[in-house]
C-alpha positions in Angstrom: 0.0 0.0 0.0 1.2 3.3 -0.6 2.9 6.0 1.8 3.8 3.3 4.5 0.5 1.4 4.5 -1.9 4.0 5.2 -3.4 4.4 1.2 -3.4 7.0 -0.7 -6.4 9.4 -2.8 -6.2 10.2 -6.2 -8.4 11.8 -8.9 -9.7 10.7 -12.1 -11.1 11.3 -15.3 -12.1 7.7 -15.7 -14.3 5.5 -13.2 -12.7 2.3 -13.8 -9.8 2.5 -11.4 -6.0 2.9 -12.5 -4.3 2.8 -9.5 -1.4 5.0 -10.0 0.8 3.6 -6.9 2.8 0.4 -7.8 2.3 0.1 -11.3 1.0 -3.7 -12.3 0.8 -4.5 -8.8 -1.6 -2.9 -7.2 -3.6 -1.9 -11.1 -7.0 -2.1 -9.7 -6.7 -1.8 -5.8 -8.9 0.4 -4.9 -12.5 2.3 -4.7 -14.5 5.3 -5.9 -14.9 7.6 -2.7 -17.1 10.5 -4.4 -17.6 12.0 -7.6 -17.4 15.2 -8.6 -19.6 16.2 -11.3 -19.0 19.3 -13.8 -21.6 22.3 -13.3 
């Protein structure tokens, strides 16, 4: 996990997830918190 084991956020333009930490690893570790939708 990144930063020591305590996770990490990111943002997206897609939803399928990319995790960005750990390359082919870790690819698809992970879940949609929010979403922030254009006004």
């Amino acid at each position: 996990m990144a930063f020591n084991d305590e996770g990490a956020f990111w943002l997206s333009k897609e939803e399928e997830i990319y995790n960005p930490y750990f390359g082919d690893k870790m690819l698809k570790c992970g879940r949609m918190e929010e979403k922030i939708i254009k006004q």
